[in-house]
N, C-alpha and C positions, 0 to 999 in steps of 0.2 A: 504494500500500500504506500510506504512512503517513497518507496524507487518512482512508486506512476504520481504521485505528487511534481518531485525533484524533476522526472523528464517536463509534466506539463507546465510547471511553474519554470523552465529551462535553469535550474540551479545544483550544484556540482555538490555542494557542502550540507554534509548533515546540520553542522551549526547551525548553519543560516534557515535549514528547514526548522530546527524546534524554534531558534530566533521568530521568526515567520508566525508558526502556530502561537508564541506568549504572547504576541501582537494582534493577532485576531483573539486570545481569547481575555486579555485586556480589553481589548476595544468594545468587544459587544460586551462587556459587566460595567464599561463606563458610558457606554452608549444609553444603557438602562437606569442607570444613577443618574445622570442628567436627568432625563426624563422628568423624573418623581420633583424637584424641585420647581420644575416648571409648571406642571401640572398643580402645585398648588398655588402656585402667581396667579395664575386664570381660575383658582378655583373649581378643581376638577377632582373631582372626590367618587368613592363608592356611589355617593349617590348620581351621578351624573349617566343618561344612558350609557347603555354598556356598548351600543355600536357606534356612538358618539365617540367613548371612550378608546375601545381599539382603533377607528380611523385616524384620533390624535396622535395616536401612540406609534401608530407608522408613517407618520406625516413630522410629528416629531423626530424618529428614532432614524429614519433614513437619511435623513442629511446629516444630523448631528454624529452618524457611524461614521460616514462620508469623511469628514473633517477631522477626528475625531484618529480615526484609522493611518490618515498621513501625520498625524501628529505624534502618537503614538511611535510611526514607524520610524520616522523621523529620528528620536529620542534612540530608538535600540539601532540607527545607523543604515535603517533598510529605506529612506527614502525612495529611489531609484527603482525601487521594485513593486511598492505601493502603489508608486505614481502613476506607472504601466499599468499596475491592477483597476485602480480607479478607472482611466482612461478606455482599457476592458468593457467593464463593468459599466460605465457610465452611456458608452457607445449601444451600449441592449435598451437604452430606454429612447436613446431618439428614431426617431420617423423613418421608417424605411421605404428606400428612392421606389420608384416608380416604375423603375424594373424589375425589383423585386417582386411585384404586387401583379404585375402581369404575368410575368414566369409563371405564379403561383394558379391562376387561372384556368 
């Protein structure tokens, strides 16, 4: 499992692979601690609907991973491979051309 990680993610070094994993699994435990402090500035409590409450909660938690993730990465020295990831990952949410959508057809 971690050799098909190291090939997909193109990195050579185990280090840099557990490096990698403490950085994602910092990031989404402070991606969620944020959260909780905002949610009480707006007032946003058990009591608030519950699909209210998850829509914020992924409206908040996705950007704030987003940023959150290169800063992180940053800190343990993996900028450069974050950046990429982001840029990834970022690239799945915009609008797909117009050749794509005909192909598909």
């Amino acid at each position: 499992m971690f050799e098909k990680l190291k090939k997909r993610w193109q990195i050579n070094s185990n280090l840099q692979l557990v490096v990698i994993l403490i950085v994602f699994s910092i990031t989404g435990s402070l991606s969620v601690l944020v959260r909780n402090p905002i949610f009480e500035y707006f007032s946003i409590n058990a009591d608030t609907n519950i699909f209210l409450r998850i829509l914020l909660s992924i409206l908040i938690i996705t950007p704030t991973y987003q940023v959150l993730l290169l800063i992180v990465g940053t800190l343990f020295g993996q900028f450069r491979f974050f950046w990429n990831f982001e840029k990834k990952m970022l690239s799945r949410f915009q609008k797909k051309s117009n050749k794509t959508a005909t192909k598909s057809c």
